[in-house]
N, C-alpha and C positions, 0 to 999 in steps of 0.2 A: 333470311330476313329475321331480324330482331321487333320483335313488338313489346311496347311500354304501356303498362296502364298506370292511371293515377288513379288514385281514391281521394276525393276531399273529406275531410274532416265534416263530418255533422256540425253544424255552429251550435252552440252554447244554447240552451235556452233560457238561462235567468241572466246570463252573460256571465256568473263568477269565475266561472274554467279559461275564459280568453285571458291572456297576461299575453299582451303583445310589448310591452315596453315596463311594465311595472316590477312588483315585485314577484319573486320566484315563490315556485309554488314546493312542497315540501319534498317532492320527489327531483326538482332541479335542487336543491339545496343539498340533497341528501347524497346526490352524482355528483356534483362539485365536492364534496368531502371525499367521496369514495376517491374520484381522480386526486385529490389532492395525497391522500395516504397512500395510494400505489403512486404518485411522487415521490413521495418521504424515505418513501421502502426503496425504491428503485435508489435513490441515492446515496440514500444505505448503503447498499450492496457494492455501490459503486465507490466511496468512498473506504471500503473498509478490505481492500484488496490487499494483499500481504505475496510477500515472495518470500522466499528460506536460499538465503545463500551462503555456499563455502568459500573462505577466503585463505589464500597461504599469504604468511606474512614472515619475508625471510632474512634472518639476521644478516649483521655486515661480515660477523666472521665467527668460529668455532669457540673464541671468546667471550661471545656476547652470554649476558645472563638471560635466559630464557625466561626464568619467571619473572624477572623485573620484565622484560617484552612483555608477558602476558600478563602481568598488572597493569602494564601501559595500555592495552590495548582492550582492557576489560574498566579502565577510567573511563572509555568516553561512552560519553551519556547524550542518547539525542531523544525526543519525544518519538516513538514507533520503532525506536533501534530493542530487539531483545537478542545479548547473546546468549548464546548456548552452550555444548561441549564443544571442548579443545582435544587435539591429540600433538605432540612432534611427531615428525616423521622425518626420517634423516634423508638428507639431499646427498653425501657423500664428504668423503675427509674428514670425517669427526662434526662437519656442520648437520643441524635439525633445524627445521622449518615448524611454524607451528601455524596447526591449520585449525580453524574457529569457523564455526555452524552459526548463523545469525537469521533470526528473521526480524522482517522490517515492512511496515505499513508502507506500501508503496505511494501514497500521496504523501506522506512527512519524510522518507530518506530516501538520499538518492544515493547512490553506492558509488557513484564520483566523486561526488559531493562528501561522504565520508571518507574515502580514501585521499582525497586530494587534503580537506581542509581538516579532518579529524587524525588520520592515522599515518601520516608523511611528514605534517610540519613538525617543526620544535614544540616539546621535547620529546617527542615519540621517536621521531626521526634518528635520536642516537645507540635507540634502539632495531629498527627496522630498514631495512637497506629497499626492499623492495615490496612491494602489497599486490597480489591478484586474482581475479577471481579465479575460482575452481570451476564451479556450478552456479547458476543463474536458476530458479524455478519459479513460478507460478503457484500461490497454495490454493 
């Protein structure tokens, strides 16, 4: 069996402490701020989440100028995109691929989204034959 007691509340004696519908007294004011900044902070945190990703981005052929790629590829500018280092790394027959470390605010870039509409179309695309990911992480 489960047993519940209640305690009433003592009533007021001058009546000031009762605020049944009025105004808040300085300790409800002072918890509605506190929740409100463990709000702020929680959102924070939530908003400020970042991922670190490797990308290969692989020319169309052993011809392609690589630094020109990697100028191309270090032109696009998005709010929460930071890149990073670059290495080539040779895919075989004289062709290198060149692989870029990037991190990026996860609410502002989406790595579709840059690959599709920043790092594929014209005029990067006469550069880069194909773009993908390596590694995805979480930081």
């Amino acid at each position: 069996d489960v047993s519940f007691s209640f305690h009433q509340a003592a009533p007021a004696e001058d009546g000031d402490d009762l605020h049944l519908f009025g105004e808040e007294t300085k300790e409800d004011q002072k918890a509605a701020e506190e929740r409100e900044a463990a709000k702020k902070a929680f959102t924070k945190k939530k908003e400020s989440g970042k991922s670190s990703v490797l990308l290969d981005m692989k020319p169309w052929d052993d011809e392609t100028d690589m630094k020109k790629l990697e100028e191309a590829v270090r032109s696009v500018e998005m709010p929460g995109l930071f890149l990073g280092a670059s290495k080539l790394v040779p895919v075989g027959y004289g062709i290198k691929k060149l692989q870029i470390m990037m991190t990026i605010v996860d609410d502002l870039v989406s790595v579709d989204t840059l690959i599709k509409e920043h790092l594929c179309p014209e005029p990067i695309n006469e550069y880069i034959q194909s773009c993908d990911i390596v590694a995805f992480n979480k930081v």
